[in-house]
C-alpha positions in Angstrom: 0.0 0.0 0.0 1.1 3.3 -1.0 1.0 6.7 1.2 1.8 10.1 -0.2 5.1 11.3 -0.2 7.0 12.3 2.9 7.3 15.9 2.3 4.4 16.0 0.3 2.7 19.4 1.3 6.5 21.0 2.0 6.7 24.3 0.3 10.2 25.8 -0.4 11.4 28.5 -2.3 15.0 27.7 -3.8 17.2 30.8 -4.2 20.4 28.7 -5.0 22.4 27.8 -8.0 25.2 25.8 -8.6 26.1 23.7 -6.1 25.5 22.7 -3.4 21.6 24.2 -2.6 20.2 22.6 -6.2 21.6 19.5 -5.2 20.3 19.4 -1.0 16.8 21.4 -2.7 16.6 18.3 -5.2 16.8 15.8 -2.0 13.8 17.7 -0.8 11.9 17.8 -4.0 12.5 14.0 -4.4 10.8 13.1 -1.3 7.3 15.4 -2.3 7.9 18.7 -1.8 6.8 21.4 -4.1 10.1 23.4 -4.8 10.1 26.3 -6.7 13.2 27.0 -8.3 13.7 31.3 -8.2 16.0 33.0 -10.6 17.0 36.6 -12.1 15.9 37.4 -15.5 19.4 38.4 -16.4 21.5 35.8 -15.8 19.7 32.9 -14.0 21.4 30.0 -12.3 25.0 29.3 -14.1 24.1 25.6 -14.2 22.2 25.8 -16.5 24.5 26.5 -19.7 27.5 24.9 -17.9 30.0 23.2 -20.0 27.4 23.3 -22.5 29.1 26.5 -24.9 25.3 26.1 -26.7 22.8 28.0 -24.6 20.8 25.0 -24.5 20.2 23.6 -20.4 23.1 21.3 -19.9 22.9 17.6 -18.2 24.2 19.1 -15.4 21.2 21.6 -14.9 18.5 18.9 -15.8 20.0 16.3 -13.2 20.0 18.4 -10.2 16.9 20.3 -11.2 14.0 17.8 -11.9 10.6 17.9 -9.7 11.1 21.6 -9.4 9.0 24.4 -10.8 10.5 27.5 -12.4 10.2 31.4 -11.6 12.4 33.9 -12.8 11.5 37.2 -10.8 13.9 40.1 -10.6 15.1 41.3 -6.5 16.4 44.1 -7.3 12.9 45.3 -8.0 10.7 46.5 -5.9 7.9 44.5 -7.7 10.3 41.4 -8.0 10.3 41.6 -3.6 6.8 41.8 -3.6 6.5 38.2 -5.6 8.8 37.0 -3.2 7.3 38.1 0.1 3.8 36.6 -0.9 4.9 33.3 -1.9 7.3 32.9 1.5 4.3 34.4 3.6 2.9 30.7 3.0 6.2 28.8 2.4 7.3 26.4 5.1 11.7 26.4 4.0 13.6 29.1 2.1 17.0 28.0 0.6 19.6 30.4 -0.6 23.3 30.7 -1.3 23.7 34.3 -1.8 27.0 35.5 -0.1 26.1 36.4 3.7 24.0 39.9 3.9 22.9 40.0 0.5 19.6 38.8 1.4 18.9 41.1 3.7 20.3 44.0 1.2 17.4 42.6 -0.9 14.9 42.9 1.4 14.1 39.2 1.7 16.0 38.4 4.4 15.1 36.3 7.6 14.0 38.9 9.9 12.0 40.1 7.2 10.3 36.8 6.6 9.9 35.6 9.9 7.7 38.7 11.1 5.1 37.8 7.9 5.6 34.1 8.2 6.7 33.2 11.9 7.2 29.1 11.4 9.3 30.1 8.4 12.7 27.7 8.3 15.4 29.9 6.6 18.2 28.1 5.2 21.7 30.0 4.3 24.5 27.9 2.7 28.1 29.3 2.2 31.8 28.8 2.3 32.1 30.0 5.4 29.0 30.4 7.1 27.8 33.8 8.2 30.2 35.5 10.5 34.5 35.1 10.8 36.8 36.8 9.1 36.3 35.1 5.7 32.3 34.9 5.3 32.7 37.4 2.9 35.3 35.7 1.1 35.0 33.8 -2.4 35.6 29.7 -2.4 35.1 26.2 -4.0 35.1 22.5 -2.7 38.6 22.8 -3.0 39.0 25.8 -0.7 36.9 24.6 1.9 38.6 21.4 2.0 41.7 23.3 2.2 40.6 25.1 5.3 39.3 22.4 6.8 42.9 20.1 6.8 40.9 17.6 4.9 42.5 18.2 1.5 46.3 17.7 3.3 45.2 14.4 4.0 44.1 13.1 0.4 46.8 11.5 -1.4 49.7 8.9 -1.4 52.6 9.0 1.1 55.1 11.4 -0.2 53.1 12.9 -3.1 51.1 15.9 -3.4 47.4 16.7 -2.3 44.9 14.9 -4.6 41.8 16.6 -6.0 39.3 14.0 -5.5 36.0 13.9 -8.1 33.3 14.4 -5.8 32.7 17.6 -4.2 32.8 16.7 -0.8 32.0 19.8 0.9 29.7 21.1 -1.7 27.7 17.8 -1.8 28.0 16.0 1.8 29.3 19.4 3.4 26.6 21.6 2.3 23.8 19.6 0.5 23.4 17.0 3.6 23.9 19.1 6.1 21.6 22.0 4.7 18.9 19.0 4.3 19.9 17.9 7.6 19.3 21.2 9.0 16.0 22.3 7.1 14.6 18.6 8.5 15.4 19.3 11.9 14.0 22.7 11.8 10.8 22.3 9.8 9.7 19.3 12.4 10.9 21.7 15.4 8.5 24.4 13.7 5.7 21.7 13.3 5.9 21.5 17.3 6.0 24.8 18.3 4.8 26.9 15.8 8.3 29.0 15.9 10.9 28.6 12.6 14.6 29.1 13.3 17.4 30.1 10.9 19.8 27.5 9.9 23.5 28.9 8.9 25.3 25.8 6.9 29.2 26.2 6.3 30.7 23.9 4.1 33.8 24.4 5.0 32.2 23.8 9.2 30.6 20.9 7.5 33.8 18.8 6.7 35.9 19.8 9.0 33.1 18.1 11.9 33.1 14.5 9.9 37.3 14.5 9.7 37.1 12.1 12.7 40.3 10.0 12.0 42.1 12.9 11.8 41.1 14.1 15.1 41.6 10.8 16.3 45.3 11.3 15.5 45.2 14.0 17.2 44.0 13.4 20.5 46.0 10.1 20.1 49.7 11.3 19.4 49.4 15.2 19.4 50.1 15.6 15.9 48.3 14.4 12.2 49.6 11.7 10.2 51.5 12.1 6.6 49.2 12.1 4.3 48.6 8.8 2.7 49.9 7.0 6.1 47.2 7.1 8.7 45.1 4.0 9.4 42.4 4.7 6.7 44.6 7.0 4.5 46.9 4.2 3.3 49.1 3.4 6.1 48.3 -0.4 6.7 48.6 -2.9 4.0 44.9 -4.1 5.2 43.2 -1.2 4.2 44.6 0.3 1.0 44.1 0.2 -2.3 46.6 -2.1 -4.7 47.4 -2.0 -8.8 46.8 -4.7 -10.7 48.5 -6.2 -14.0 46.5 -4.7 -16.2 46.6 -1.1 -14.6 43.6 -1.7 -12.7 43.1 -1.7 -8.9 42.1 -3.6 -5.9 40.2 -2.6 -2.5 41.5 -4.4 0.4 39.6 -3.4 3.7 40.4 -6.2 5.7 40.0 -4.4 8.8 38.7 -7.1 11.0 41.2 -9.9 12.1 38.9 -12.8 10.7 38.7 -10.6 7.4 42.7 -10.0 7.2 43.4 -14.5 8.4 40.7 -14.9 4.9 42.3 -12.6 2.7 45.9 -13.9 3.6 44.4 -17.6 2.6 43.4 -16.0 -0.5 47.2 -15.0 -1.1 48.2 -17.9 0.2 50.4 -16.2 2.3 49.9 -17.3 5.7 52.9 -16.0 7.2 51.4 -12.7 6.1 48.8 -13.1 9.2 50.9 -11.3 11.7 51.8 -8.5 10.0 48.3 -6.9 9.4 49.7 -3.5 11.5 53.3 -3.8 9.4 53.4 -1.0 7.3 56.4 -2.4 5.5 54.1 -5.0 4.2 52.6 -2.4 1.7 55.6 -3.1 -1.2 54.7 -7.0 -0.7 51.4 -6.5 -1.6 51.6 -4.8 -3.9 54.1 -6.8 -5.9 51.9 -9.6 -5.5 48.7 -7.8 -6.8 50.6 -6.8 -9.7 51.6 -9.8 -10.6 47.5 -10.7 -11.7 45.4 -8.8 -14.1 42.1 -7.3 -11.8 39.8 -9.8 -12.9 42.2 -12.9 -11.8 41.7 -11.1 -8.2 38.3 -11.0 -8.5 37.8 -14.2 -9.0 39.9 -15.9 -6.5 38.2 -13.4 -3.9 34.4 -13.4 -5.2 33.8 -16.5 -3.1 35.3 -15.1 0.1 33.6 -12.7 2.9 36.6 -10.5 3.5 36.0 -7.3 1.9 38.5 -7.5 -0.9 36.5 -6.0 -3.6 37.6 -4.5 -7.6 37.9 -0.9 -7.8 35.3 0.3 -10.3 35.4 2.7 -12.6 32.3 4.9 -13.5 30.9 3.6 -16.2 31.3 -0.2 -14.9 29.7 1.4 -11.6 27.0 2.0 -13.3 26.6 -1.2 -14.9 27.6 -3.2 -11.2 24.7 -5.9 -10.4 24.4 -4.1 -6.7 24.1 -0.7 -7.9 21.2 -2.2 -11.0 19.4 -4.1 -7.8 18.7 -1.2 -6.1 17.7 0.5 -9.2 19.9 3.6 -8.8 20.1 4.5 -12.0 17.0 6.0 -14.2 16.7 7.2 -17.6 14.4 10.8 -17.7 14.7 13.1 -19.8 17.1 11.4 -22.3 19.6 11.3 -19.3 21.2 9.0 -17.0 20.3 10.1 -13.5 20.8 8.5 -9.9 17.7 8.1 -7.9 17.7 9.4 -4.5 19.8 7.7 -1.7 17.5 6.1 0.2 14.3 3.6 0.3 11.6 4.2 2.0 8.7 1.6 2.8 4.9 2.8 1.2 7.0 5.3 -1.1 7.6 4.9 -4.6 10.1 7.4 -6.1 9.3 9.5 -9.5 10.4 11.7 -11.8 7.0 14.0 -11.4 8.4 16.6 -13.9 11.6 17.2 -15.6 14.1 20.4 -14.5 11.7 23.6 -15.4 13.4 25.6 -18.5 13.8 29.2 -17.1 10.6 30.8 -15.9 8.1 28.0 -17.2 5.9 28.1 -14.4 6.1 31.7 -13.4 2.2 32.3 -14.6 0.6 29.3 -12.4 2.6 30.1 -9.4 1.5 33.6 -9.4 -2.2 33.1 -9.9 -1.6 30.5 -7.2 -0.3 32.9 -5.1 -3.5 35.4 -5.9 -2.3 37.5 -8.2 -4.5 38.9 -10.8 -4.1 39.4 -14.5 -3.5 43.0 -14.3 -0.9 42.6 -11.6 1.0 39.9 -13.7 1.2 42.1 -16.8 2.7 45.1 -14.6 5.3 42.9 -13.6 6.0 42.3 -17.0 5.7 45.9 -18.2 8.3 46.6 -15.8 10.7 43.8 -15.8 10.0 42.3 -12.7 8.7 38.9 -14.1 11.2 37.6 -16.6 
């Protein structure tokens, strides 16, 4: 038996672009709620054209934007601040990304909302949150990572800091932990009638799940190299090893009964006692490179002992686990992931592609009360785009 969706009801206005609000504003709109995607007439959210060089809305845009609606309403106007006002008098979650102040420069800002719309939940997302000497500063994943002594850490012994291909801060920094927030605070409002605002950091956001490194800390006084700590590449159990044919092998025998299987595997017994020997790293990794990747995964697909094939993308996306759980989708003549979670009496859909730029701004204002005459002022003077 089916029920409706989980945020089904959940009004929020989306004032973000790029990443990471589209991405923690698609999580929400995934699970029911009605987001309305808000952007300037002039030059919109830069998503949409990125990498594209043809004007057309790239794959980019339409992956992170479906299940929204689209209104393009100028802030700078007077007019355009009026639109907005009315539609966040009855929102429940307002998401923006706008550099700390600007907001309230606009005339949209918190205060501002909460005194028309008191259970209002106000979500801000930045570099480097709202106050400190750099919220005012410019940044990427890459910066934030920076900051927060998490970048230092990614990369082999010796060699230099590795740019990893996911956007950590942007997508589990400030997309989780803006949902995260928003959740928190909209069932807080639900209870007591009062919203809160709900300042995300990314660069906060990272730095608070860098737990092995403030292990090390606490532990010895002082960080590990990088590519030496006990999940960075410093035991021979838990690293990752090339294979004959240039591929690579996951070894995360962690557990003791794990490490005795995947020494049978090798048939290297005497290997047993020298889980903690970093010297046994060279070893290894002669041995896996003495075996193309799919030799090692068959000698260790019958085993328990997480020894498992480094994948890359597109064999990812092809991996009997990842087809299983159905997390992949074709909309919109794209590959897309579905959401990251299942949940019972809920059936995930695509309920509309991503909006092209201002497609719904005529229902949402008559929805809002707007009359005809009203609507084509805003367009007489720019307002509406």
């Amino acid at each position: 038996m089916s029920r409706a969706a989980p945020l089904a009801g959940l009004r929020v206005l989306d004032l973000t672009r790029l990443l990471p609000g589209p991405v923690a504003t698609l999580h929400l709109a995934d699970l029911g709620a009605e987001v309305i995607k808000i952007e300037d007439p002039q030059v919109g959210d830069y998503a949409r054209t990125l990498g594209t060089g043809t004007g057309e809305d790239s794959a980019y845009f339409r992956m992170i934007n479906r299940n929204k609606q689209g209104l393009r309403i100028d802030l700078k106007k007077p007019e355009g601040v009026e639109i907005f006002l009315r539609l966040a008098a009855t929102a429940e979650v307002i998401v923006e990304s706008f550099r700390p102040a600007v907001v309230d420069k606009l005339g949209i800002g918190y205060a501002t909302v909460a005194a028309l719309n008191p259970k209002i939940v106000y979500c801000s997302i930045s570099g480097y949150g709202q106050d400190g000497p750099y919220k005012d500063l410019a940044g990427h994943d890459i910066n934030y990572l920076g900051y927060a002594g998490v970048l230092e850490q990614i990369g082999r012994e010796g060699g230099d800091p590795a740019i990893p291909n996911f956007q950590i801060a942007d997508l589990l920094g400030g997309a989780l932990t803006g949902v995260m927030g928003i959740l928190a605070a909209v069932v807080d409002a639900q209870r007591s009638g009062q919203g809160r605002y709900v300042d995300v950091s990314m660069t906060d956001s990272v730095l608070a799940h860098s737990y092995f490194s403030m292990l090390r800390l606490n532990d010895a006084g002082h960080s590990a190299p990088r590519g030496s700590d006990l999940l960075s590449g410093g035991l021979p159990c838990y690293a990752t090893y090339r294979c004959a044919d240039g591929k690579h092998m996951a070894v995360g025998a962690l557990e003791g009964k794990f490490w005795q299987s995947c020494c049978a595997v090798l048939a290297r017994p005497d290997w047993v006692a020298r889980q903690w020997d970093a010297g046994l790293r060279g070893e290894m990794a002669a041995l896996f490179a003495s075996r193309p990747r799919a030799a090692w995964v068959g000698l260790f697909s019958a085993v328990d002992c997480c020894v498992t094939p480094v994948l890359s993308p597109e064999e990812a996306l092809e991996n009997e686990q990842i087809a299983a759980r159905r997390m992949v989708i074709r909309e919109d003549g794209l590959s897309q992931f579905a959401p990251p979670l299942k949940m019972s009496e809920y059936q995930f859909a695509v309920r509309q592609p991503a909006p092209r730029a201002g497609e719904h701004n005529l229902p949402i204002l008559r929805a809002a009360g707007f009359s005809a005459a009203q609507i084509d002022q805003f367009l007489a003077c720019g307002a509406l785009g």
